[in-house]
C-alpha positions in Angstrom: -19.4 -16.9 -4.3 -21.8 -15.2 -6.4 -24.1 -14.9 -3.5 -21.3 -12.7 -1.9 -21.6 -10.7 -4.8 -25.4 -10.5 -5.3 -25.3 -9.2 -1.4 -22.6 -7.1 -1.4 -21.7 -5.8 -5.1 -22.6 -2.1 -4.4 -20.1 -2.3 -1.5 -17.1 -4.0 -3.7 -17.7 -1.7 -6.7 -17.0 1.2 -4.0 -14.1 -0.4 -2.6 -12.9 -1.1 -6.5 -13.3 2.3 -6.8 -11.6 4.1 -3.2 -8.6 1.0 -4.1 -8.3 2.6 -7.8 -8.4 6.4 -6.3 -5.9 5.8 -3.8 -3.0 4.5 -6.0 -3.8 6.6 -9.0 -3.1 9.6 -6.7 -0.2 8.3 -5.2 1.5 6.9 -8.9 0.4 10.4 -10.5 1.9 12.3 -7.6 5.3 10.0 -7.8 5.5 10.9 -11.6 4.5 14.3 -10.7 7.7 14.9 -8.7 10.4 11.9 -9.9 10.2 13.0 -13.7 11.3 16.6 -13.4 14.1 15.5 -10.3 14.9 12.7 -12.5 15.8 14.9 -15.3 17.4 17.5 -12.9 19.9 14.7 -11.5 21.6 14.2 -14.9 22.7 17.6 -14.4 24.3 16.9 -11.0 26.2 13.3 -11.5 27.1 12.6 -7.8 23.9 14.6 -6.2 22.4 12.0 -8.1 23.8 9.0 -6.5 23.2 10.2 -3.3 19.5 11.1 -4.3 18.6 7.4 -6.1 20.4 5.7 -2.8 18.4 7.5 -0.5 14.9 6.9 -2.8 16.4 3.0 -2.8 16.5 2.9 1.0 12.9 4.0 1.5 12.5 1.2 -0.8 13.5 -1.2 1.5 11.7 0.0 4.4 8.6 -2.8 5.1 5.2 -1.7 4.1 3.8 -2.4 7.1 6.5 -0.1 9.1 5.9 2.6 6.3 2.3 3.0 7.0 2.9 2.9 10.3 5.3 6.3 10.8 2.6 7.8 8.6 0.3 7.6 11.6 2.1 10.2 13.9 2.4 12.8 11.2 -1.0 12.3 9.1 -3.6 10.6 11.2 -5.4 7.6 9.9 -7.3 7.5 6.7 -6.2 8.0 2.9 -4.4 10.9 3.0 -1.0 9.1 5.2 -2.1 6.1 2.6 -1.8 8.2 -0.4 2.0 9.5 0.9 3.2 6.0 1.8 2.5 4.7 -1.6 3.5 8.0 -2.9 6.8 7.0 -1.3 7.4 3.8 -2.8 6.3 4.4 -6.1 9.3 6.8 -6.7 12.5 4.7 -7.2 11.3 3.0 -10.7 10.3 5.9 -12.1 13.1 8.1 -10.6 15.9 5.4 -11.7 14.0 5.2 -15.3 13.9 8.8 -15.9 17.6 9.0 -15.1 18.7 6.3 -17.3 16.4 7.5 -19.9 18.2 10.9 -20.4 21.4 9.6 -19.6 21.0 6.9 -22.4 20.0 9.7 -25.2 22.7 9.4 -28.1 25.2 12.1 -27.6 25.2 12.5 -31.3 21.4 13.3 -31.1 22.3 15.8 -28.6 24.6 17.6 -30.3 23.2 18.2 -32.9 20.2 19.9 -31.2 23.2 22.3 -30.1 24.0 22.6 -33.7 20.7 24.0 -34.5 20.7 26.3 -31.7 18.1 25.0 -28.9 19.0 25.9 -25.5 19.7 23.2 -23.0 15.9 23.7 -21.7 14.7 23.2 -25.2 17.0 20.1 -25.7 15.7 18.4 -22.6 12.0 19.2 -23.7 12.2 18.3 -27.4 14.6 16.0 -28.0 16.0 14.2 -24.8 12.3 13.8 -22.9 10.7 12.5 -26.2 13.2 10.3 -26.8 13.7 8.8 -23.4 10.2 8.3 -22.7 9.7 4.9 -23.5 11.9 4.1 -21.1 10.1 6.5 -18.4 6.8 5.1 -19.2 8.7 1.8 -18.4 9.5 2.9 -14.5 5.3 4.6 -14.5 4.0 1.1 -15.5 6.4 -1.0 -13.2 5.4 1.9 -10.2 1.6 1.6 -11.4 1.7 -2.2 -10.8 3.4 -1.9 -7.5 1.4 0.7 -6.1 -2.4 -1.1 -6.9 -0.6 -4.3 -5.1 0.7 -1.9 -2.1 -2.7 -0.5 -1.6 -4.3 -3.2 -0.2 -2.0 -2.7 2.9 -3.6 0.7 3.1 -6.9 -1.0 4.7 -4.2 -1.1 7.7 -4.6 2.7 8.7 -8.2 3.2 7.5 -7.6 4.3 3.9 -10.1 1.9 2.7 -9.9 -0.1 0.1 -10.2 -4.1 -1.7 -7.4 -4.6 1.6 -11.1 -4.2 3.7 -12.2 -7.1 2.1 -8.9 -8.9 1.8 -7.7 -8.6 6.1 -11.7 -8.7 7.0 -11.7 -12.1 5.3 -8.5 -13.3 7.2 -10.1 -12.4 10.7 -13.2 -13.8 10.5 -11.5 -17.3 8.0 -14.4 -16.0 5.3 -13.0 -17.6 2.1 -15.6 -15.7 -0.3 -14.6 -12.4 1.3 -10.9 -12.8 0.5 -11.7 -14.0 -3.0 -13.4 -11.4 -3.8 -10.6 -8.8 -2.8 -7.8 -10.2 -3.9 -9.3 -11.1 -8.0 -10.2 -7.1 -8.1 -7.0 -6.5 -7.1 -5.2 -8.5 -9.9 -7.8 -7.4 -12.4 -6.7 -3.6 -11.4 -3.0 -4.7 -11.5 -3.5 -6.2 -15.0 -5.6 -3.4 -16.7 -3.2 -0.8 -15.0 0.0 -2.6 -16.7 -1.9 -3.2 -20.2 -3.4 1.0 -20.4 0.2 2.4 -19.3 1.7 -0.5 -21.9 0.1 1.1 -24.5 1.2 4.3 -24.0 4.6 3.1 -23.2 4.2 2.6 -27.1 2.5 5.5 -28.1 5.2 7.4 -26.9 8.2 4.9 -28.6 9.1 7.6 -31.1 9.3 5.8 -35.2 12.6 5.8 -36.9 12.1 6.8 -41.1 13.1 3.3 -41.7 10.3 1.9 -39.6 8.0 4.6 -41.1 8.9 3.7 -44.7 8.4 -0.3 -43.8 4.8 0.1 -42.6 4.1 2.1 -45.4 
């Protein structure tokens, strides 16, 4: 094994790389556009269902299929790669942005009214701060996803650990798929502990909980 990586380290540490580029597009790109339409959809109750359902059936379409349609309107290469996993990394973070707004405590919310904030400064100050834990939740769960996705990617010429992974399974080279499957995990793992932490960097502190760690 480590003479796989003596010969070919430069070559992994690039795939590590394209692997990490590719899904960090696609999960900021799905957070980029299923935030803001999350938040929009607790204004519109039965849009919504009909938005979530339809984000839950491209769920459910095979990954394999996915990358596939991509081919006819994109080409081959990163970019139908990048829109793919774009796709699929929507539906946790559109659900948990959704839930996260609708769980606020009405309480809370009123009395934001009270003080006179606008509906656009409620969303921004109180109800997006507040909910965000639980947004960070459906990032991390998407991040996760995506970085696993991505070695199907490899598929359509995106590149990729999936080189290494499907390269390995053609020619029965045990060292090969090794060594793209444990970068793979070791991506998964740092992307789940680094969007973890923020998850509770952004956990707002009660005075209670203040006052006890004081």
């Amino acid at each position: 094994m480590m003479s796989f990586l003596q010969s070919n380290g430069s070559e992994l540490l690039y795939k590590i790389g394209e692997h990490f580029f590719i899904s960090m597009i696609a999960l900021a790109l799905g957070a980029l556009v299923a935030v803001p339409l999350g938040i929009l959809l607790t204004r519109f109750e039965k849009a919504s269902r009909y938005v979530i359902g339809f984000v839950s059936i491209l769920q459910t379409v095979p990954s394999l299929a996915l990358l596939a349609l991509m081919i006819p309107l994109f080409g081959v290469g990163k970019l139908p790669a990048i829109v793919a996993l774009f796709i699929y990394s929507l539906l946790p973070i559109l659900r948990n942005t959704y839930i996260g707004i609708r769980g606020v405590n009405p309480n809370v919310v009123d009395a934001a009214k009270g003080m006179g904030l606008t509906v656009r400064q409620q969303t921004l100050q109180v109800k997006l701060p507040l909910a965000a834990p639980v947004i960070m939740s459906g990032i991390r769960l998407s991040g996760v996803y995506v970085i696993a996705w991505a070695t199907l990617a490899s598929y359509i010429g995106a590149g990729g650990l999936g080189d290494y992974i499907f390269n390995g399974l053609n020619v029965y080279d045990q060292e090969m798929i090794i060594w793209g499957t444990i970068p793979v995990t070791i991506l998964a793992l740092l992307a789940d502990f680094l969007l973890g932490r923020v998850e509770v960097s952004v956990t707002p502190t009660t005075s209670s909980e203040k006052g006890a760690t004081s």
